[in-house]
C-alpha positions as CSV (number, residue, x, y, z in Angstrom):
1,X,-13.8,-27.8,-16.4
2,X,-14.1,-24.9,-13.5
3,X,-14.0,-25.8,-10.1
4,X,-13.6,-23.1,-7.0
5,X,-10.9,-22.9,-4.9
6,X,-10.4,-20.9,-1.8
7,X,-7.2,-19.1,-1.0
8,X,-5.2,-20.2,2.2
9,X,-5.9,-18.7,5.2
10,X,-8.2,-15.8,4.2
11,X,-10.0,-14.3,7.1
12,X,-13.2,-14.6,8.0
13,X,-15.6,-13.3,6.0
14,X,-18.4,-10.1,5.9
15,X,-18.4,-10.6,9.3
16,X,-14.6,-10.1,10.2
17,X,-15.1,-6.5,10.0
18,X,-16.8,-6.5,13.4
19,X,-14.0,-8.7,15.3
20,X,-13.5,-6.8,18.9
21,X,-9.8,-8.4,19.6
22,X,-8.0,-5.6,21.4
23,X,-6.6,-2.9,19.7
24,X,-2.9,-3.1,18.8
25,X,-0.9,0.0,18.9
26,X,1.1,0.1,15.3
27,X,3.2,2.3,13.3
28,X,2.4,0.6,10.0
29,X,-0.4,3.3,9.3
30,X,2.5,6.3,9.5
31,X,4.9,4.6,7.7
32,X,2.3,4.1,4.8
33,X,1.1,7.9,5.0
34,X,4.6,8.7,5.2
35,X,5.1,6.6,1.6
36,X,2.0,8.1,0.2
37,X,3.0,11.9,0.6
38,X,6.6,10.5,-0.4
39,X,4.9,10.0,-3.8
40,X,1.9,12.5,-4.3
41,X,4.3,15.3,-3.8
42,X,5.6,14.3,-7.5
43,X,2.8,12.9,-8.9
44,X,0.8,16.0,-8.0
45,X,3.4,18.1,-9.4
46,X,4.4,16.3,-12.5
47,X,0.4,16.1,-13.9
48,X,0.2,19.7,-13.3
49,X,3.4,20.8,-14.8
50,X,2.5,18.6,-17.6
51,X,-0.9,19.5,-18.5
52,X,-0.4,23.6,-17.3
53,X,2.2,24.1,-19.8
54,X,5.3,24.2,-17.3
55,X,7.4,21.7,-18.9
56,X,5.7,22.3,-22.5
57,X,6.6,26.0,-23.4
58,X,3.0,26.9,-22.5
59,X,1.5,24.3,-24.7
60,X,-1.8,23.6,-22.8
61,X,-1.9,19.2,-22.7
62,X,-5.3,17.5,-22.1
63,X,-5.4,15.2,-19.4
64,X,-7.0,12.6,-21.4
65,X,-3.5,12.2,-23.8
66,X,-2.0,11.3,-20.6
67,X,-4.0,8.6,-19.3
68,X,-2.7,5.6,-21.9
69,X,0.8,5.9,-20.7
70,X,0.0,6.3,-17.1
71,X,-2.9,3.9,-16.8
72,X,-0.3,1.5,-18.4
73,X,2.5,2.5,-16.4
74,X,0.9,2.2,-13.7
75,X,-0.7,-1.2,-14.2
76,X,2.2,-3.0,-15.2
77,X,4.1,-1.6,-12.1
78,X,1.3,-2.8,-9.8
79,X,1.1,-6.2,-11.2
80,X,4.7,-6.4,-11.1
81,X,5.4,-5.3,-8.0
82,X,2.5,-8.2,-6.7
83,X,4.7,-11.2,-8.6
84,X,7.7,-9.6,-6.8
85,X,6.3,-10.1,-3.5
86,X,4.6,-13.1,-4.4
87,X,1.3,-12.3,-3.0
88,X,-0.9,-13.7,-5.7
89,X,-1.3,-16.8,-3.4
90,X,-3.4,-14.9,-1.6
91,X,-6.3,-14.3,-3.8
92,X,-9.3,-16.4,-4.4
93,X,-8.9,-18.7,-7.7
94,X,-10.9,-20.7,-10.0
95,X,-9.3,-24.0,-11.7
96,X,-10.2,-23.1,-15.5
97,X,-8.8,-25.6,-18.0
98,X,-6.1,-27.0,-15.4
99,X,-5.0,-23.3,-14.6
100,X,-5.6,-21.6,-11.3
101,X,-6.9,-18.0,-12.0
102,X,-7.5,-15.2,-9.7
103,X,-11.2,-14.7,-9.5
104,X,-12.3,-11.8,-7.8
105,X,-15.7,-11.8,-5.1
106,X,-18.3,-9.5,-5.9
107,X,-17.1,-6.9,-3.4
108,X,-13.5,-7.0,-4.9
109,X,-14.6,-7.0,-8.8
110,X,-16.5,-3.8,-7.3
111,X,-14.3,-2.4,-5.7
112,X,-11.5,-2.4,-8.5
113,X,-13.7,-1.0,-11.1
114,X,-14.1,1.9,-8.3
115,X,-10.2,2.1,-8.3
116,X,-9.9,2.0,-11.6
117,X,-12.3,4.8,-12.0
118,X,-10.7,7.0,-8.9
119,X,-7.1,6.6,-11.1
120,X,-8.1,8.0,-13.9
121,X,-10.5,11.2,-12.2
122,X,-7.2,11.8,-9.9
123,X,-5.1,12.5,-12.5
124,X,-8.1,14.1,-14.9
125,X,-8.9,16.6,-12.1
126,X,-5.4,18.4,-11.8
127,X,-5.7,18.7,-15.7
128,X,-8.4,20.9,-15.7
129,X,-7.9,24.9,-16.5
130,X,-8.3,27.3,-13.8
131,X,-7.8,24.5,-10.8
132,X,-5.1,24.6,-9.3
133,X,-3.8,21.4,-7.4
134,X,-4.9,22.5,-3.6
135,X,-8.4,22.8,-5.4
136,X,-8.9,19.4,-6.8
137,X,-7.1,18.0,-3.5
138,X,-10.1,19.9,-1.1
139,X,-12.8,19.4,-4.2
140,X,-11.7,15.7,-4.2
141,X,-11.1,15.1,-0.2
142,X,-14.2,16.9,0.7
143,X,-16.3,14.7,-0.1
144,X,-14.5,11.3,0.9
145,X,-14.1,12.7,4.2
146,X,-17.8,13.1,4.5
147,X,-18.0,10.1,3.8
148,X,-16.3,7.9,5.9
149,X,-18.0,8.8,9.2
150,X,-21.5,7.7,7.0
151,X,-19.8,4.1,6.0
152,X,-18.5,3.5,9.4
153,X,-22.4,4.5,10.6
154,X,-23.7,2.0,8.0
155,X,-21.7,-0.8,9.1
156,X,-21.9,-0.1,13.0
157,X,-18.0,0.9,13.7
158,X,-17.1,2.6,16.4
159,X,-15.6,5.5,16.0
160,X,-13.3,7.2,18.6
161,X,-13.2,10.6,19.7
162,X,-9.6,11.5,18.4
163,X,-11.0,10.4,14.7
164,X,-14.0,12.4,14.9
165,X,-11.4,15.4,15.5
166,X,-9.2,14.6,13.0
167,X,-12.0,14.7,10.6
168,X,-13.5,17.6,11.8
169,X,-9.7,19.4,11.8
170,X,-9.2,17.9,8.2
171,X,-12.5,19.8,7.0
172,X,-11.6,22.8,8.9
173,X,-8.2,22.8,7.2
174,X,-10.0,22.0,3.6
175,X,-12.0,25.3,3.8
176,X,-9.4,27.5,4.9
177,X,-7.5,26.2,2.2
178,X,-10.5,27.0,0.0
179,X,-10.8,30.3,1.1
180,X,-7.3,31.2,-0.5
181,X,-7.7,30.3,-3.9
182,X,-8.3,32.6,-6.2
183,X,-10.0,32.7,-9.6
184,X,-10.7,29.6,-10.1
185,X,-12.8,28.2,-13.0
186,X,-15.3,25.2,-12.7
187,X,-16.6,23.8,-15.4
188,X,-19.0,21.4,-16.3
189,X,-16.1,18.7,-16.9
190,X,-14.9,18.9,-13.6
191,X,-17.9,18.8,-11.9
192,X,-18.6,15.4,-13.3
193,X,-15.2,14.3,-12.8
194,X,-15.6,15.0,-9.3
195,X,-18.7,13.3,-9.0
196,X,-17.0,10.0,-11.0
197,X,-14.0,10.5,-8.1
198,X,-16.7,10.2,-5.4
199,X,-19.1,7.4,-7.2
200,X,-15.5,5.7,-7.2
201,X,-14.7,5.8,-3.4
202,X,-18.8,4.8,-2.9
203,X,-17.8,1.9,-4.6
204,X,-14.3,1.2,-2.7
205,X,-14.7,1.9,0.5
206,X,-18.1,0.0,1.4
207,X,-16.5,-3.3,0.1
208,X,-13.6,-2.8,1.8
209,X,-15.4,-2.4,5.1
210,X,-17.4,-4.8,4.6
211,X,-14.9,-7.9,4.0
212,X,-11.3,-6.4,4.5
213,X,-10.8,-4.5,7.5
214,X,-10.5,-7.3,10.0
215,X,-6.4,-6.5,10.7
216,X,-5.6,-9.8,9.2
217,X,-2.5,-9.5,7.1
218,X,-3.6,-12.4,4.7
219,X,-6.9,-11.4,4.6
220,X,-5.9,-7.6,3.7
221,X,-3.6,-9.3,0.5
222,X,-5.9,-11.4,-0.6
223,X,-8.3,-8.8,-0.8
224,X,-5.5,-6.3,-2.2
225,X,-4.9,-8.9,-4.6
226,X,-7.8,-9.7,-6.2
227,X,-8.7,-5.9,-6.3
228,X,-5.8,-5.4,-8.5
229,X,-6.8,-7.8,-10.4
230,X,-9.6,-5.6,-11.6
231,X,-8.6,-2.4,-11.7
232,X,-5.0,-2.4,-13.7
233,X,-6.2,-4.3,-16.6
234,X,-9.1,-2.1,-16.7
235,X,-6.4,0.8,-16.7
236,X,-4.7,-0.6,-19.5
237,X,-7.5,-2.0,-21.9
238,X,-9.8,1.0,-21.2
239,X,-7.6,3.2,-23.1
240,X,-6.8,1.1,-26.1
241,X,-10.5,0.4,-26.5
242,X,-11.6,4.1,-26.9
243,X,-8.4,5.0,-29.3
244,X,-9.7,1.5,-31.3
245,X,-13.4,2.1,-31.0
246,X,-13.7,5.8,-29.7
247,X,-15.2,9.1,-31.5
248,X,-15.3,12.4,-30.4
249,X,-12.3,14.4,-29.4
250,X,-11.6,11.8,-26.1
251,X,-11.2,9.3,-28.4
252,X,-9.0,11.7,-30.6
253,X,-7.2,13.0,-27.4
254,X,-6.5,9.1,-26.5
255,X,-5.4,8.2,-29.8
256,X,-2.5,10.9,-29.9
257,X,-1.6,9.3,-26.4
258,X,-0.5,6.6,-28.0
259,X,1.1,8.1,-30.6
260,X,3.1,9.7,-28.3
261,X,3.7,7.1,-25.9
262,X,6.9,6.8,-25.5
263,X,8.2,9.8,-26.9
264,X,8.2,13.9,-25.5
265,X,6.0,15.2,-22.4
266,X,3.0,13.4,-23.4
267,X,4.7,10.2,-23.4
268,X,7.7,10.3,-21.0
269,X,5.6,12.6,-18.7
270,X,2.6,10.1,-18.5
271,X,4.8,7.0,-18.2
272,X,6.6,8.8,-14.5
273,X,3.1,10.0,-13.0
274,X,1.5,6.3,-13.8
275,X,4.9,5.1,-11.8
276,X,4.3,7.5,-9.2
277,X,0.6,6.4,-8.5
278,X,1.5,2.9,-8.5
279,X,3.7,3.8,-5.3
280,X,1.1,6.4,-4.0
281,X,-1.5,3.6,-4.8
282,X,-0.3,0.8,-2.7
283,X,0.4,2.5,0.0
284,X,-2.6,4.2,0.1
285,X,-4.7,0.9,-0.4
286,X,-3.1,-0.3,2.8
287,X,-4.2,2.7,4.7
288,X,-7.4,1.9,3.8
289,X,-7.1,-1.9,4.6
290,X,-6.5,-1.0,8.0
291,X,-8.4,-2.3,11.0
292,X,-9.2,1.2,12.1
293,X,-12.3,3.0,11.2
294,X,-12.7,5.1,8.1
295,X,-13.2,7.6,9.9
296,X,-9.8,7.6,11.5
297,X,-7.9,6.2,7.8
298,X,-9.3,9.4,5.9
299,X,-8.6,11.8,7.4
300,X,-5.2,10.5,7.8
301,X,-5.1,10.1,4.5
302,X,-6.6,13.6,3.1
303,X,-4.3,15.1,5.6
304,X,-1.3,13.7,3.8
305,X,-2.5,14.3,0.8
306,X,-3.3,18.1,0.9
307,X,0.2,18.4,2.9
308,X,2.1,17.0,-0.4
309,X,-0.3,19.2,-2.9
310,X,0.5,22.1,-0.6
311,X,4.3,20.7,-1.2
312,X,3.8,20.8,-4.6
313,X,2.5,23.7,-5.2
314,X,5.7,25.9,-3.7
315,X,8.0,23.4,-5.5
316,X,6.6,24.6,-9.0
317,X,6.1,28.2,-7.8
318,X,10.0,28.0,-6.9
319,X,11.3,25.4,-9.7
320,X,9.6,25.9,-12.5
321,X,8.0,29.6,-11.6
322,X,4.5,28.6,-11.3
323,X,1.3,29.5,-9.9
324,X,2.3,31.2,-6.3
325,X,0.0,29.6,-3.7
326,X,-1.9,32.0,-1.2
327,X,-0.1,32.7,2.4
328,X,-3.5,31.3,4.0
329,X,-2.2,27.7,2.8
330,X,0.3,27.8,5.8
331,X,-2.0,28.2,7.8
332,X,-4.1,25.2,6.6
333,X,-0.6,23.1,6.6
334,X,-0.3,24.0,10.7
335,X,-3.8,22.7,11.1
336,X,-3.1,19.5,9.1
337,X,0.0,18.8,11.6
338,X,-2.0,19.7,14.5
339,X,-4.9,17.1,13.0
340,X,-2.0,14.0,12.7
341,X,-0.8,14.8,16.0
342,X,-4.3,14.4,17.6
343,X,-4.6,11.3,15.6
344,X,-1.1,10.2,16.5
345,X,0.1,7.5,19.0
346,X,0.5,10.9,21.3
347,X,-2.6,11.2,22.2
348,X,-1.9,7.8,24.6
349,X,0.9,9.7,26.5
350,X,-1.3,10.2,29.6
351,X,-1.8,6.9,29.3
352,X,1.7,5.8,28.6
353,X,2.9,8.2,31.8
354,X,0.5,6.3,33.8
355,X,2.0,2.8,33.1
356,X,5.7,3.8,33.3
357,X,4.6,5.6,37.1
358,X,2.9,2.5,37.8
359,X,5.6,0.2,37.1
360,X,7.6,2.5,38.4
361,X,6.1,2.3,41.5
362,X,5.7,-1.7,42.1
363,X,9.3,-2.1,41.4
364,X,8.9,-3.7,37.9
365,X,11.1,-1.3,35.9
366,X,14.2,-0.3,36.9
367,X,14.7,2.9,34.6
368,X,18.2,3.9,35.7
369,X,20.9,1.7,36.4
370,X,24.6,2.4,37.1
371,X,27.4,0.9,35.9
372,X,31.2,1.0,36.8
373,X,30.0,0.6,40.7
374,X,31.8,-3.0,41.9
375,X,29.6,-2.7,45.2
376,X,27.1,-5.0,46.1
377,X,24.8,-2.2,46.1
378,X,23.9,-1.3,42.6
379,X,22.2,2.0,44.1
380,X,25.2,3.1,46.2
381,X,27.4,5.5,44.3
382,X,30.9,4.3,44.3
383,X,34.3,6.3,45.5
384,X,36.3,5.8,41.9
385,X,36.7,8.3,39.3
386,X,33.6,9.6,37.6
387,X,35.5,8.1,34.4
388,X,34.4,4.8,35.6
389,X,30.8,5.3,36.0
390,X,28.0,6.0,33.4
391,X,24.1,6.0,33.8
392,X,21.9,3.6,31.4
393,X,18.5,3.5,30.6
394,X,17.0,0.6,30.4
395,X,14.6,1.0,27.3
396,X,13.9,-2.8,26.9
397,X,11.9,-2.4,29.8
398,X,10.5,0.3,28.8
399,X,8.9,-0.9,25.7
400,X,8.1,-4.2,28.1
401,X,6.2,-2.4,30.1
402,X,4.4,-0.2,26.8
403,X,3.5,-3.3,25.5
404,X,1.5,-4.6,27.9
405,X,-1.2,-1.8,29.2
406,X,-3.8,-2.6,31.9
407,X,-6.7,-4.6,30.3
408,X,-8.8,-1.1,31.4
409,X,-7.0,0.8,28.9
410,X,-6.8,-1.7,25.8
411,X,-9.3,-0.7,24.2
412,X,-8.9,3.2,24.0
């Protein structure tokens, strides 16, 4: 017997995307990017080292022999980590046989196969000979970032002026750093794993904007939730059905993946970057769950992303004597930190100036206060030693007075 069963609390539905309750000023987004570079700096640098030769004595390793132990490395960490928190509540079931399953929607079984797909391209494109990883970070982030203004179009978000900057820095900053690489190949391989990368994020992103970003918390798990649901298994069972059923040399290439699964660079190798895109994964899921626009979540995103490939790339030019990236890379870097600071909380200071003046001024905050003065008069310096006395600020008030903006302003 099968019967439905909705999970608690979920959100509204298709429609929660366009719920106008005021904008809340959070951290949560940086905290996440800050996680997500946290992790693509090795995961970058790992697959590269790996497939390049670097940690093989110049022995050239094709992406595909990696993918078995990462996609399973990375699945069972993702599914693990969800039983940890004890978030599978939070996805939509079906009673089968007396057992409640998760049972994805449409938009989440969607968007999972996307994921699953954008795992495997990622770690496919720094594989490739004659790209280095800044390349298959501004081939890749390209094309998402022209993306996400067209999604956001499609499903009539607004989109604020500081996103439509960052974007536009982000793509500035992708073709400088295009312009310093140097002989670089392209084959036909790549070219169609870029285009599986994109199909992936065609897949992703509309779903997510269409049922997820609503800045729910339970609505944003449940959807993470049943997502995951899709994609890791399809990680893990993708792999053992082409080394089962496979021909060709992918198949081949699969097969001695699991040979070496647990054993030398192959193995070992694959096994750390599939740990270090679960972390990068989750993180970067959430900055896509956010209630912000796309175009806003991209670009923060790409930013970070290019940032740790940049990172990367000098590690293994210093470390392990790799490729030297080009001097013009710096200059994209500055450009990237210019683009987070224009998409940063700073660009509400004139707004956060005029609310301190303002309270200020009607006599609700009381920045400075001094202590040490027994006088009636808090205001009147006293005759004692200066030992005595000592000047506080009062940041609870502060952050009283942050919280609360003028209903004008709320919806910068």
């Amino acid at each position: 017997m099968i019967t439905h069963e909705k999970a608690g609390s979920l959100g509204s539905r298709s429609g929660g995307a366009m719920t106008t309750a005021k904008r809340e000023h959070t951290l949560g987004i940086w905290a996440l990017t800050l996680g997500y570079f946290l992790f693509y700096v090795p995961y970058s640098g790992l697959s590269k080292a790996v497939t390049s030769g670097l940690l093989t004595g110049g022995r050239l390793i094709p992406g595909t022999e990696l993918l078995p132990a990462a996609g399973i490395s990375t699945g069972i960490v993702v599914l693990l980590f969800i039983t940890l928190k004890r978030w599978w509540k939070y996805g939509r079931k079906r009673r089968i046989f007396g057992l409640n399953i998760v049972f994805p929607r449409r938009q989440t079984l969607i968007s999972g196969l996307g994921f699953a797909i954008i795992i495997f391209t990622t770690t496919l494109a720094y594989s490739f000979n004659g790209i280095s990883i800044v390349l298959a970070l501004v081939l890749m982030r390209g094309g998402v970032l022209i993306m996400s203004p067209i999604i956001d179009r499609i499903f009539r978000r607004r989109i604020r002026w500081f996103s439509w900057a960052g974007l536009i820095l982000s793509l500035v900053a992708l073709v400088i750093s295009f312009t310093g690489i140097r002989d670089y190949q392209l084959s036909l391989g790549a070219f169609l794993n870029l285009a599986a990368y994109l199909c992936g994020y065609a897949l992703r992103i509309p779903a997510m904007t269409q049922i997820a970003k609503t800045g729910e918390p339970q609505t944003a798990l449940g959807y993470f939730v049943e997502e995951q649901a899709v994609a890791m298994p399809v990680l893990i069972v993708f792999p053992c059905l082409m080394a089962l059923l496979g021909r060709g040399e992918i198949a081949n290439e699969m097969r001695n993946g699991f040979v070496h699964l647990f054993s030398g660079p192959i193995g070992l190798g694959g096994l750390m970057i599939g740990l270090f895109y679960a972390g990068l994964g989750i993180c970067l899921s959430f900055i896509y769950l956010d209630r912000r626009e796309n175009t806003f979540c991209m670009p923060l995103f790409a930013c970070s992303s290019l940032l740790s490939g940049i990172t990367a790339s000098y590690l293994l030019a210093w470390w392990m004597h790799g490729p030297k990236p080009h001097g013009v890379e710096i200059s994209a870097g500055l450009l990237i930190i210019v683009a987070l600071l224009v998409m940063s909380p700073l660009h509400h200071l004139p707004l956060y100036i005029k609310q301190l003046r303002n309270a200020i001024a009607e006599h609700r905050l009381i920045l400075v206060d001094f202590k040490g003065n027994p006088s009636s008069n808090p205001t009147r310096l006293s005759t004692r030693p200066s030992a005595t006395r000592f000047i506080t600020i009062n940041f609870e008030a502060m952050r009283e007075v942050l919280r609360n903006p003028p209903p004008t302003e709320r919806h910068s």
